[in-house]
DSSP file (Angstrom, degrees, kcal/mol; ACC not computed):
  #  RESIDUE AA STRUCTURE BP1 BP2  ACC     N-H-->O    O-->H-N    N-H-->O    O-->H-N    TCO  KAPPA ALPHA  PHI   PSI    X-CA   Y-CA   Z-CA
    1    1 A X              0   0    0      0, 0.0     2,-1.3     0, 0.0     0, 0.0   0.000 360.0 360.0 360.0 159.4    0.4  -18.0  -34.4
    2    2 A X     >  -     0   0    0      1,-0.2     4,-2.3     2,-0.1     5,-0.3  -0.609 360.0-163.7 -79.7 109.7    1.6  -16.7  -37.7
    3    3 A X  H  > S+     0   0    0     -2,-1.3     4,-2.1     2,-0.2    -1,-0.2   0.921  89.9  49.7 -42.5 -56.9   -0.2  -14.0  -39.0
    4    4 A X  H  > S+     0   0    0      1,-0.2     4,-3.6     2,-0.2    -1,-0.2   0.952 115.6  47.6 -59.7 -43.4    1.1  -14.1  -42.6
    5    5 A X  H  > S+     0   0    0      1,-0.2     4,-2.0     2,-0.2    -2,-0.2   0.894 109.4  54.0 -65.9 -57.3    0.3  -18.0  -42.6
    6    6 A X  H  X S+     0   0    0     -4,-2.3     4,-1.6     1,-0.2     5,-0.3   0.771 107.5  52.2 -65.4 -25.3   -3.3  -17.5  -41.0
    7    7 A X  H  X S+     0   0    0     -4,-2.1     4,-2.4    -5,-0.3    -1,-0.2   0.983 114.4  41.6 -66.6 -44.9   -4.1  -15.1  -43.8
    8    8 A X  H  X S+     0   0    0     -4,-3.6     4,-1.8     1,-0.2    -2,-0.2   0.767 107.6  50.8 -51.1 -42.5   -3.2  -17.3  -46.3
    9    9 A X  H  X S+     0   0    0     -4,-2.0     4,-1.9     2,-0.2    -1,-0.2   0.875 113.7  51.4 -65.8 -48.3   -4.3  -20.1  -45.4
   10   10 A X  H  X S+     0   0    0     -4,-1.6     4,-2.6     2,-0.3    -2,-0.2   0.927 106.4  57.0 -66.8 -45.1   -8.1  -18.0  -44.8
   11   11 A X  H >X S+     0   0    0     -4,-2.4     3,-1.8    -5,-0.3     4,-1.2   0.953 107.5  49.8 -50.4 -73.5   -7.8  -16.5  -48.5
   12   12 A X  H >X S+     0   0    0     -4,-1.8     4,-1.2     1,-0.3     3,-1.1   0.676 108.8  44.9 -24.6 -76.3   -7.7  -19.9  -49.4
   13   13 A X  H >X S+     0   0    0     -4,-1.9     4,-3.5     1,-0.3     3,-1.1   0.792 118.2  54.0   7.0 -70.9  -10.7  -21.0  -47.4
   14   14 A X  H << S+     0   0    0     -4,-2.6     4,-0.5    -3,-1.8    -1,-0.3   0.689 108.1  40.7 -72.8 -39.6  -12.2  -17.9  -48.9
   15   15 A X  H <X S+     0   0    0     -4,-1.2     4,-0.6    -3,-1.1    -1,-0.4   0.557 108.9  60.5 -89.3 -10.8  -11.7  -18.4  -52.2
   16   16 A X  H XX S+     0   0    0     -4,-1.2     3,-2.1    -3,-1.1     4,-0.6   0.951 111.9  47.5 -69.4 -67.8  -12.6  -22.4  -52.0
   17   17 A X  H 3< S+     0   0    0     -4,-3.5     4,-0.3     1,-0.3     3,-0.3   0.667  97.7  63.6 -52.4 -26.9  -15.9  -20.9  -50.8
   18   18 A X  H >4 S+     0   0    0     -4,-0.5     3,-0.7     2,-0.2    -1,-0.3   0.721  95.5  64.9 -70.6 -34.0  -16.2  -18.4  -53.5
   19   19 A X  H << S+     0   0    0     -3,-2.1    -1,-0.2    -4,-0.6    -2,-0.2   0.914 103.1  47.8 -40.8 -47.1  -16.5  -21.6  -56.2
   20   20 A X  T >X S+     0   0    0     -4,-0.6     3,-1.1    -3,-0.3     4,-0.5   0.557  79.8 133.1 -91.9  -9.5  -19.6  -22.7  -54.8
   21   21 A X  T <4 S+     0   0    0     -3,-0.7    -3,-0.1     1,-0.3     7,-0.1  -0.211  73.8  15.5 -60.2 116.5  -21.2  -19.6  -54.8
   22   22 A X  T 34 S+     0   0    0      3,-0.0    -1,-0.3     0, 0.0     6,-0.1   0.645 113.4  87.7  91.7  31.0  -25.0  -19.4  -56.3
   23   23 A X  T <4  +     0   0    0     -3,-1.1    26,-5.5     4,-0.2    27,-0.9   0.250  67.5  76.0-135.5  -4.1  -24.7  -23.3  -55.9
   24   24 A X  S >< S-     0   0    0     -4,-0.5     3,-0.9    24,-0.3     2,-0.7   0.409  78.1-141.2 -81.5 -14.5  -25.8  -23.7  -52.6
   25   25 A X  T 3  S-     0   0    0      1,-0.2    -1,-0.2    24,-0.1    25,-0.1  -0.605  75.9 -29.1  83.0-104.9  -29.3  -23.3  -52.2
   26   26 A X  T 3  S+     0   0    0     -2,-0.7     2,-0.3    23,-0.2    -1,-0.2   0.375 121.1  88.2-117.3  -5.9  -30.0  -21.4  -49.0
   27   27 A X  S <  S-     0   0    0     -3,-0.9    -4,-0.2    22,-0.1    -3,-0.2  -0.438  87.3-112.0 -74.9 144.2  -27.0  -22.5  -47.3
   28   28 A X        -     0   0    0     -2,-0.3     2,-0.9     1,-0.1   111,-0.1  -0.519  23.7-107.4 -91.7 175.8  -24.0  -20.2  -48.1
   29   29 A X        +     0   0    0    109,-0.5     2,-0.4    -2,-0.1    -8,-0.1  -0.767  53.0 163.8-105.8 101.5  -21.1  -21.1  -50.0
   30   30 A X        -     0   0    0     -2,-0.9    16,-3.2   -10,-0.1     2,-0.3  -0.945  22.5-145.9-134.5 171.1  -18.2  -21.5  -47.7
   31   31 A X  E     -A   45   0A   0     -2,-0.4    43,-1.9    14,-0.2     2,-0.4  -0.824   7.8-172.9-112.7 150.1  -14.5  -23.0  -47.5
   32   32 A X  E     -AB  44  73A   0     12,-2.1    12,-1.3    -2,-0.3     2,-0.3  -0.965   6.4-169.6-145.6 150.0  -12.4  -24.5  -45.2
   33   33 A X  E     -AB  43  72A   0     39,-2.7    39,-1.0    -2,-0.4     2,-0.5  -0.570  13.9-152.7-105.4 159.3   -8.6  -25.7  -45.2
   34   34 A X  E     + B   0  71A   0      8,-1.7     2,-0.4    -2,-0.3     8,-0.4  -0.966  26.3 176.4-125.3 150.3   -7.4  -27.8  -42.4
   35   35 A X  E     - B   0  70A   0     35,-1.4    35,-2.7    -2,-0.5     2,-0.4  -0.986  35.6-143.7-154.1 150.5   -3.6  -27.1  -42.0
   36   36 A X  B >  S-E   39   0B   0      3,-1.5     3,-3.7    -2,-0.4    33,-0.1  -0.980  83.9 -49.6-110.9 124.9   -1.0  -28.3  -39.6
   37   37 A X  T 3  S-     0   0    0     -2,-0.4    33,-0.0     1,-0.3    -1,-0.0  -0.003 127.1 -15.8   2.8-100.8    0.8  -25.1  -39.5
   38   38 A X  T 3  S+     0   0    0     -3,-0.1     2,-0.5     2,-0.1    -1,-0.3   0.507 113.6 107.5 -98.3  10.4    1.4  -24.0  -42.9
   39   39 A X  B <  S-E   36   0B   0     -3,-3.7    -3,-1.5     1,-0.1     2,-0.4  -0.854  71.3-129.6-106.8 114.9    0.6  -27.6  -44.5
   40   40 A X        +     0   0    0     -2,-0.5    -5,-0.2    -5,-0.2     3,-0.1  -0.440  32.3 173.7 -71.8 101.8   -2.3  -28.0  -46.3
   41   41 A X  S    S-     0   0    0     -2,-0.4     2,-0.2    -7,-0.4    -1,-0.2   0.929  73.3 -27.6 -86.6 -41.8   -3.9  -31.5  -44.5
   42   42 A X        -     0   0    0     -8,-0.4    -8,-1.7     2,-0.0    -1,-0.2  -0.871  58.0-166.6-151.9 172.4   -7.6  -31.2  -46.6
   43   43 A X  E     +A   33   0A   0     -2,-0.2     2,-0.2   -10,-0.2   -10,-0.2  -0.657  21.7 152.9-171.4 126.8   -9.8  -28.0  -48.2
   44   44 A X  E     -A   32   0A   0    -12,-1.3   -12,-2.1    -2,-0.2     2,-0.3  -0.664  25.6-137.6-119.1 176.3  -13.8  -28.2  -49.5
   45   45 A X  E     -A   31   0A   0    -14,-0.2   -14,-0.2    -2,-0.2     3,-0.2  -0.969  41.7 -66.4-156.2 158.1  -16.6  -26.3  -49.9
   46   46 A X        -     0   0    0    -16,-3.2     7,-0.2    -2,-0.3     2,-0.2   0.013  64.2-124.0 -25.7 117.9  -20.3  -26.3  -49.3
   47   47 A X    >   -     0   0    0      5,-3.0     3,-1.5     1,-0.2     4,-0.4  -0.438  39.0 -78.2 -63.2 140.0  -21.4  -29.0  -51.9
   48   48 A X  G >  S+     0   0    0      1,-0.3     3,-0.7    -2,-0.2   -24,-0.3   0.090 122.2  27.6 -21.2 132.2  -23.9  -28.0  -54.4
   49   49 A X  G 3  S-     0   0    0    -26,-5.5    -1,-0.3     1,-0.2   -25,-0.2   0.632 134.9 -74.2  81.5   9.0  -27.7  -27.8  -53.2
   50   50 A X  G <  S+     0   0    0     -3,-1.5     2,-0.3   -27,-0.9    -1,-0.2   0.264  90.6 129.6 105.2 -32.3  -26.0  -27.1  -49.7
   51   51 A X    <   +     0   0    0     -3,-0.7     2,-0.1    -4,-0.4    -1,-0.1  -0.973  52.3  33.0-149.0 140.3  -24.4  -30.6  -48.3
   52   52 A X  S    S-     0   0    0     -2,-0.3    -5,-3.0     2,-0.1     2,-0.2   0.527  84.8-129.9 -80.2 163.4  -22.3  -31.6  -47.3
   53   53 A X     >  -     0   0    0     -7,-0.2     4,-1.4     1,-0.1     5,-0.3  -0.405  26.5-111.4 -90.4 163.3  -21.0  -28.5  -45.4
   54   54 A X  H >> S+     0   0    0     -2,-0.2     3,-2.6     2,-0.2     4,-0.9   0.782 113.0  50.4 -44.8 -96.4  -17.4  -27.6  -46.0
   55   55 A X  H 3> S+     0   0    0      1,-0.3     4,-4.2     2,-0.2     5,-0.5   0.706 110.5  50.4   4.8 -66.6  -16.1  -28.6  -42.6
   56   56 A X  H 3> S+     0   0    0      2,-0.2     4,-1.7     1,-0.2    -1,-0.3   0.929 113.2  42.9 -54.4 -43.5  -17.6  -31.8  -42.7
   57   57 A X  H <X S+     0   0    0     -3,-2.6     4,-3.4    -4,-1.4     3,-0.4   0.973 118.1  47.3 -58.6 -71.3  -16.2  -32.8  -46.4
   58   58 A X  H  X S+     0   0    0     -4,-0.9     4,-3.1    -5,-0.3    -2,-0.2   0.974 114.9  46.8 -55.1 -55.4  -12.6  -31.3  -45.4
   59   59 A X  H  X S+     0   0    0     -4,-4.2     4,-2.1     1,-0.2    -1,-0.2   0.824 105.3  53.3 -51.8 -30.2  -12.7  -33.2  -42.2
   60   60 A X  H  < S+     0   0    0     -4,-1.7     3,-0.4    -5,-0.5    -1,-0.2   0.968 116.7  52.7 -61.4 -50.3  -13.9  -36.6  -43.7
   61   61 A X  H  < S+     0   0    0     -4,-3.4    -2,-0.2     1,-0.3    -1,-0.2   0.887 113.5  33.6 -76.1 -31.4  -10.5  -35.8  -46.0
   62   62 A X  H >< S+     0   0    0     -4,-3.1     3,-0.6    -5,-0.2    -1,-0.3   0.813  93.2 162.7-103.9   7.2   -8.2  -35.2  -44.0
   63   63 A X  G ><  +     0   0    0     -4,-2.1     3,-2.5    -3,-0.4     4,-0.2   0.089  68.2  14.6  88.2-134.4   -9.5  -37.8  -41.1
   64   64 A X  G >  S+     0   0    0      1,-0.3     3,-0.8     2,-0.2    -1,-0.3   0.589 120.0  65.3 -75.9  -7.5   -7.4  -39.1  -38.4
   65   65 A X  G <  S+     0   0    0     -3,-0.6    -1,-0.3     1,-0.2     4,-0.3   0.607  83.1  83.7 -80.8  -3.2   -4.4  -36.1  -39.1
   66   66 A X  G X   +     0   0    0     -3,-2.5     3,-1.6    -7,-0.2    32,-0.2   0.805  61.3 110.4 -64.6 -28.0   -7.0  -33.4  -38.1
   67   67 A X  T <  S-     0   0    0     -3,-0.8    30,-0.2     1,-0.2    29,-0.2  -0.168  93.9  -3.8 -51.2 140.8   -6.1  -34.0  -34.8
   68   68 A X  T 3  S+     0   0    0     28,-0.8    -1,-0.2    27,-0.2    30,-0.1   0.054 106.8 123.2  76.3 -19.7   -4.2  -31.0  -33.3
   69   69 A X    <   -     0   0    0     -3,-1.6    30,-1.2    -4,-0.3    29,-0.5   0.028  67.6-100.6 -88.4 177.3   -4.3  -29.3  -36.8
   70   70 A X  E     -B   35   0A   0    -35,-2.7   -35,-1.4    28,-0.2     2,-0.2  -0.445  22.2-146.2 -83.4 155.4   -5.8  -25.8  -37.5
   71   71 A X  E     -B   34   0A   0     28,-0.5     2,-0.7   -37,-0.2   -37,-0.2  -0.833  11.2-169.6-122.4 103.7   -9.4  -25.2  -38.9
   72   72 A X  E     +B   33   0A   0    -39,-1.0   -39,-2.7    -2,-0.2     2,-0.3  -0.817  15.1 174.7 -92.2 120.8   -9.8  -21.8  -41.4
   73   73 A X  E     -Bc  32 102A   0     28,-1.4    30,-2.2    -2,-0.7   -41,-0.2  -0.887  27.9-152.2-121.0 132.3  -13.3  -21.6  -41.9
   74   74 A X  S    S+     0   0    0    -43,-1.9    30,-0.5    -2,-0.3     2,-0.3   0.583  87.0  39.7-100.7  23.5  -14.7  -18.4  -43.8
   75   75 A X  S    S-     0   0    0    -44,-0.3    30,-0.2    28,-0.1    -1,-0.2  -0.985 102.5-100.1-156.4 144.4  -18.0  -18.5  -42.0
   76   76 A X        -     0   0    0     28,-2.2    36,-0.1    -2,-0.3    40,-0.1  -0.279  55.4-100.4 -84.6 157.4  -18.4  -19.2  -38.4
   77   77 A X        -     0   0    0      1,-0.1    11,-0.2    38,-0.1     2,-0.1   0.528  39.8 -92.0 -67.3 -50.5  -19.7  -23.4  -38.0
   78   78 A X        -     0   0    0     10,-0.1    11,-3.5     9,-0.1    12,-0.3  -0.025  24.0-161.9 128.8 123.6  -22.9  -24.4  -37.5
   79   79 A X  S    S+     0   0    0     31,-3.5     2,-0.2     1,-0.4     8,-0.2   0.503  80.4  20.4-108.0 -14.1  -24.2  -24.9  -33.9
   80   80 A X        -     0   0    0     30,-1.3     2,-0.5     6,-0.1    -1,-0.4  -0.963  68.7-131.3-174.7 128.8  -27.1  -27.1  -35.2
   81   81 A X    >   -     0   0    0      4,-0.5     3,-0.9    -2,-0.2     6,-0.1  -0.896   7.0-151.5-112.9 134.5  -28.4  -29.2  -38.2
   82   82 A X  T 3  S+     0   0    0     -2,-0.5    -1,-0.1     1,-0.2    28,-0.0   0.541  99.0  52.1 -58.3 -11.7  -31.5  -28.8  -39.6
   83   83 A X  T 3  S-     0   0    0      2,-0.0    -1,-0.2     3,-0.0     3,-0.1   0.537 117.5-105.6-105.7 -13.0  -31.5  -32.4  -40.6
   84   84 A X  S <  S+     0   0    0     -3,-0.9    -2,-0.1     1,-0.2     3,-0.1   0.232  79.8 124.1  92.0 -10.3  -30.6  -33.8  -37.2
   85   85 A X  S    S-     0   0    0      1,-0.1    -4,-0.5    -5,-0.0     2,-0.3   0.112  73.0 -82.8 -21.8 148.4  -26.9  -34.6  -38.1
   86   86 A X        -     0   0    0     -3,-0.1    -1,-0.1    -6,-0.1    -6,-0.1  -0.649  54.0-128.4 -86.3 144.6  -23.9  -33.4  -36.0
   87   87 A X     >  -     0   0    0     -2,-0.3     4,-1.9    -8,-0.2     3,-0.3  -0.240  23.7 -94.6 -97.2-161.9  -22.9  -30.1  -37.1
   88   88 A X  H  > S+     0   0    0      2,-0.2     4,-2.4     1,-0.2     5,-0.6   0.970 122.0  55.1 -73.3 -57.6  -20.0  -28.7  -38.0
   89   89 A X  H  > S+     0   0    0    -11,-3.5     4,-1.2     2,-0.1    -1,-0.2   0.882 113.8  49.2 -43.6 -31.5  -18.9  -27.3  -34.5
   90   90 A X  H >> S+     0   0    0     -3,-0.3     3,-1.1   -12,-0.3     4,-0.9   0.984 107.2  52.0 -27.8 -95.6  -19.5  -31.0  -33.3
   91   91 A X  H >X S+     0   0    0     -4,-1.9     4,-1.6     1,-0.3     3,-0.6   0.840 104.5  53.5 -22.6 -70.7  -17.5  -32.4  -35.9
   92   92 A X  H 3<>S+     0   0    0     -4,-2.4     5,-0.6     1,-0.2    -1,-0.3   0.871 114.7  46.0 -67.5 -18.8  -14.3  -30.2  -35.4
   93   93 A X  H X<5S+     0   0    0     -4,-1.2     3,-0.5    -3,-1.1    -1,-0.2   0.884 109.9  50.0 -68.5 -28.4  -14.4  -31.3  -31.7
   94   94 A X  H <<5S+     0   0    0     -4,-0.9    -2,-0.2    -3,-0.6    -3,-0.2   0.328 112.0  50.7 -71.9 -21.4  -14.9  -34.9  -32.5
   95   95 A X  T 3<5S-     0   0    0     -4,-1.6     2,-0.2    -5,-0.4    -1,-0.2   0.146 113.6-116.6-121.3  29.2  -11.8  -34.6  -35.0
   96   96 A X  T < 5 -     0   0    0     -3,-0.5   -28,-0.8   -29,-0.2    -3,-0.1   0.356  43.5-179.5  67.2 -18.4   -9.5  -33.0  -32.3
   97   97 A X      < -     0   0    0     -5,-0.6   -27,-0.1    -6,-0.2   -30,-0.1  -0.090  13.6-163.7 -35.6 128.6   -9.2  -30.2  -34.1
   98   98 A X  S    S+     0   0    0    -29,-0.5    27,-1.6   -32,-0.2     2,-0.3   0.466  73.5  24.1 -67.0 -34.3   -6.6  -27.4  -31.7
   99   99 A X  E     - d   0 125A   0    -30,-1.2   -28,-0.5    25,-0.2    27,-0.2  -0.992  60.0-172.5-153.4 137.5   -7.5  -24.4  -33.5
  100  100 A X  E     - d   0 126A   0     25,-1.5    27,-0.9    -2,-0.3     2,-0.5  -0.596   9.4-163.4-140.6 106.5  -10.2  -22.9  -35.5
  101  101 A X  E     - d   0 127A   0     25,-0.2   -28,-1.4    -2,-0.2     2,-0.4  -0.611   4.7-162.5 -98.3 148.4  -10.1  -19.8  -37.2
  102  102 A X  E     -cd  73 128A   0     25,-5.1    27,-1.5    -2,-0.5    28,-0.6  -0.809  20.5-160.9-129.6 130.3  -13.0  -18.0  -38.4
  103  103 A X  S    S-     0   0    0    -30,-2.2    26,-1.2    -2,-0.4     2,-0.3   0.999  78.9 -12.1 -66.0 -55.0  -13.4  -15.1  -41.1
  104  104 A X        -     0   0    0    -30,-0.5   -28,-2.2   -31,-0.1    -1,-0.2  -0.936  69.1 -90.4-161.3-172.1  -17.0  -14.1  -39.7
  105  105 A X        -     0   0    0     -2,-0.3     2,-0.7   -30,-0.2     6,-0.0  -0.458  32.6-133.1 -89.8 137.9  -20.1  -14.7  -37.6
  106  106 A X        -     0   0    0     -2,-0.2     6,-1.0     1,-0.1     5,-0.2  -0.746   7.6-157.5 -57.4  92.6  -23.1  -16.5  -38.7
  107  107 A X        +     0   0    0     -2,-0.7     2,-0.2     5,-0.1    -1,-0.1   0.191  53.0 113.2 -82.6  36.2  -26.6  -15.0  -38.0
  108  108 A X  S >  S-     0   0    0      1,-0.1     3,-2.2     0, 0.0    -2,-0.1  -0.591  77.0-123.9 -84.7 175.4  -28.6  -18.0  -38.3
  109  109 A X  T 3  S+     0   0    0      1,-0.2    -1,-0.1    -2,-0.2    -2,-0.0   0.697 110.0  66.5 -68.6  -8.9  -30.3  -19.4  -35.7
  110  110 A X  T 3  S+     0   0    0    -31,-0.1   -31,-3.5   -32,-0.1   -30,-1.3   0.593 128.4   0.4-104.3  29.3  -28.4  -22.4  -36.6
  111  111 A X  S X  S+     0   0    0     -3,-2.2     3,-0.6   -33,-0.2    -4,-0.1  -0.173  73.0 155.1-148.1-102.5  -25.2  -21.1  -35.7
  112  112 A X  T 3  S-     0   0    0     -6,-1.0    -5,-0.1     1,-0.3    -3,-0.0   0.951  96.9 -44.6  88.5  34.7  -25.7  -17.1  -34.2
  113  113 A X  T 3> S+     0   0    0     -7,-0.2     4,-1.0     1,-0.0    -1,-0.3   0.376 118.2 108.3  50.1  22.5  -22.5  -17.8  -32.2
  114  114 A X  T <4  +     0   0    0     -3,-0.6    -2,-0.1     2,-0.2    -1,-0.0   0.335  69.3  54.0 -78.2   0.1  -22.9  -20.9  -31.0
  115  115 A X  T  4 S+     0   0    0      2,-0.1     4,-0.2     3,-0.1    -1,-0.1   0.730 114.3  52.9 -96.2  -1.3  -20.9  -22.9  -32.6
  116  116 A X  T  > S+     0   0    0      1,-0.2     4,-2.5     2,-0.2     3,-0.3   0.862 107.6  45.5 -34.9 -57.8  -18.4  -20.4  -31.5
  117  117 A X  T  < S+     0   0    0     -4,-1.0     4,-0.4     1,-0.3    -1,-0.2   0.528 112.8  50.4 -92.5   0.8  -19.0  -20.4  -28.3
  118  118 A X  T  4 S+     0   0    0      2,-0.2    -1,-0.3     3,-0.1    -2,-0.2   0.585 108.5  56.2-112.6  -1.5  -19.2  -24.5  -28.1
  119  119 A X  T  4>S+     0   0    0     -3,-0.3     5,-1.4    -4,-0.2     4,-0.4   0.959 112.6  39.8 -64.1 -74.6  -15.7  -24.7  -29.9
  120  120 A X  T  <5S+     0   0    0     -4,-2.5    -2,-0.2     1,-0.3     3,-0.2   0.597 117.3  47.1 -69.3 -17.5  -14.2  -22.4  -27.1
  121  121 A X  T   5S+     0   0    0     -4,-0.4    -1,-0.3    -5,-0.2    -3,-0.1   0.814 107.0  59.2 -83.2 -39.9  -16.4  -24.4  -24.0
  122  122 A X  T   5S-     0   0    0     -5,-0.2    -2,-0.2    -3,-0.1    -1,-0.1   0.786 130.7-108.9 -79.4 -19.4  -14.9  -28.0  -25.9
  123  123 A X  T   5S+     0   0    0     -4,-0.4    -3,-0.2     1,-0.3     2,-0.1   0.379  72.9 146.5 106.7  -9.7  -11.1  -26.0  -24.9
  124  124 A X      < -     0   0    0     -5,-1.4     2,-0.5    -6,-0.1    -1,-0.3  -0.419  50.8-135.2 -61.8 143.2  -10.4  -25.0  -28.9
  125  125 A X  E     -d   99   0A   0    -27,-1.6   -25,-1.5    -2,-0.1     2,-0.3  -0.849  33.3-176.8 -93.0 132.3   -8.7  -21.8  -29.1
  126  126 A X  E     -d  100   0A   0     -2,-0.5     2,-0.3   -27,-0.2   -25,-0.2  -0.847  16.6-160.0-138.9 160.1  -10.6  -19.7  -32.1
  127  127 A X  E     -d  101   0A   0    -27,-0.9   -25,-5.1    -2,-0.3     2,-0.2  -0.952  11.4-157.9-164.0 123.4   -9.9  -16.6  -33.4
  128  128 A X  E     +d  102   0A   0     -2,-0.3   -25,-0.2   -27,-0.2   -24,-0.1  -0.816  62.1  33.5-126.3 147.8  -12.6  -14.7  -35.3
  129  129 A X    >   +     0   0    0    -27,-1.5     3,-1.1   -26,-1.2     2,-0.5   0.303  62.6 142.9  73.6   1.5  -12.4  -11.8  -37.9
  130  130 A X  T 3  S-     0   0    0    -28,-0.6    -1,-0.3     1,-0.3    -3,-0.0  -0.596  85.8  -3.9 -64.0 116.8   -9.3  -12.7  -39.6
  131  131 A X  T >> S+     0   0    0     -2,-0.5     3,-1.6     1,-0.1     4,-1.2   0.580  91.1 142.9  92.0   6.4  -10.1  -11.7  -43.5
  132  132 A X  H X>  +     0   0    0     -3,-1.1     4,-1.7   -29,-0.3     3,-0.6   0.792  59.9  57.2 -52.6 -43.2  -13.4  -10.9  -42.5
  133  133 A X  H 34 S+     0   0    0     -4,-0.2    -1,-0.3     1,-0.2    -3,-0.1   0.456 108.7  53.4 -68.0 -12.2  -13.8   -7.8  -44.9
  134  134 A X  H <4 S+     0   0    0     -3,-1.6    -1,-0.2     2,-0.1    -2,-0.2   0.472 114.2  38.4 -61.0 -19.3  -12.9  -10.5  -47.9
  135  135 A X  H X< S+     0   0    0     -4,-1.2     3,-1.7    -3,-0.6     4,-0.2   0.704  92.3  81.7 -95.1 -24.4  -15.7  -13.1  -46.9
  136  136 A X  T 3< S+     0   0    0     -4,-1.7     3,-0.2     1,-0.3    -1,-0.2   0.456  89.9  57.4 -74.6  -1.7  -18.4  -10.6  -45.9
  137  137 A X  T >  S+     0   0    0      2,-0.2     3,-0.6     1,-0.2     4,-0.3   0.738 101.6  56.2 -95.7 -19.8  -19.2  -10.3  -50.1
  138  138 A X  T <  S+     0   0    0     -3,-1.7  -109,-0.5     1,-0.2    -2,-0.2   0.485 114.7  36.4 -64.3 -18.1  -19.8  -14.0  -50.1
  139  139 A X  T 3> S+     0   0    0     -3,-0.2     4,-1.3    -4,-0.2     3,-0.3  -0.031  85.0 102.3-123.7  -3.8  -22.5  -13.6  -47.3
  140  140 A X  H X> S+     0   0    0     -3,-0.6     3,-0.7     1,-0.2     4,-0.6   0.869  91.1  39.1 -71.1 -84.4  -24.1  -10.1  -48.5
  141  141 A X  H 34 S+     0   0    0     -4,-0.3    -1,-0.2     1,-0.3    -2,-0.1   0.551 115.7  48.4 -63.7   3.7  -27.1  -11.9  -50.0
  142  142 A X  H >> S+     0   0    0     -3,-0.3     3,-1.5     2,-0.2     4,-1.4   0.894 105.8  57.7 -89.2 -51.1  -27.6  -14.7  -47.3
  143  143 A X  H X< S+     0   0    0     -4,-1.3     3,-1.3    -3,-0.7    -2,-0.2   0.887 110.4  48.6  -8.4 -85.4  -27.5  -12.1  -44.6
  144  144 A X  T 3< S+     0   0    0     -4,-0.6    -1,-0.3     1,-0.3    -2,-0.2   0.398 108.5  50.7 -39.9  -9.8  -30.5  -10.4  -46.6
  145  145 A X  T <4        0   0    0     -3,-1.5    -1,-0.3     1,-0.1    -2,-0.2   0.664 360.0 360.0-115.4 -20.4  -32.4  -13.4  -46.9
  146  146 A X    <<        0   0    0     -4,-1.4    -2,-0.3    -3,-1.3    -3,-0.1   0.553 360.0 360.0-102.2 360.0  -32.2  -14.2  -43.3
């Protein structure tokens, strides 16, 4: 994969997520792009009050052309909804999604590297830590709270 192209594409992500930030409730404020290599298919972020989650939003938008296409996430997906929905790792298996890269790991219990680890079992190739030391400020006070 392209390096220069994955960064970008994750700043992006990063800074999408940065909007929402204090608008989120307890959920944190993150972004995600969908791309087919360097073409930007869809990009959200956590809606206000928490939901919808990025993923879910971007995926709705860019629908049946997420198949094969990359997912830059700046915070790792969500293994499990508190609400009894399909989470986000779900969702980017269910939309075909090829690829998902991820800035950094979740410690909640509703992710806590399992939606990692059910990305890579579903056969998506993921890649973790890209930009990581750019997202992690976005995450200092959710960290703390959990």
């Amino acid at each position: 994969m392209d390096r220069a192209v994955d960064q970008r594409l994750m700043r992006r992500a990063i800074a999408i997520g940065r909007t929402q930030l204090g608008h989120t409730g307890d959920n944190p404020a993150v972004g995600c792009v969908i791309a087919l290599g360097d073409v930007v298919l869809a990009e959200a972020a956590t809606a206000a009050g928490g939901r919808p989650h990025a993923e879910e939003q971007a995926l709705a938008l860019a629908g049946d052309a997420a198949r094969g296409a990359t997912a830059y996430v700046s915070l790792e997906p969500c293994a499990e909804r508190s609400s009894g929905a399909p989470s986000c790792s779900e969702r980017l298996i269910a939309a075909g999604i090829a690829r998902v890269v991820i800035a950094g790991g979740d410690p909640s219990p509703k992710a806590l590297g399992r939606g990692e680890d059910r990305l890579r079992a579903a056969g998506i190739a993921v890649e973790t830590g890209v930009l990581a030391a750019e997202a992690d400020p976005l995450y200092a006070d959710y960290r703390r709270r959990l």
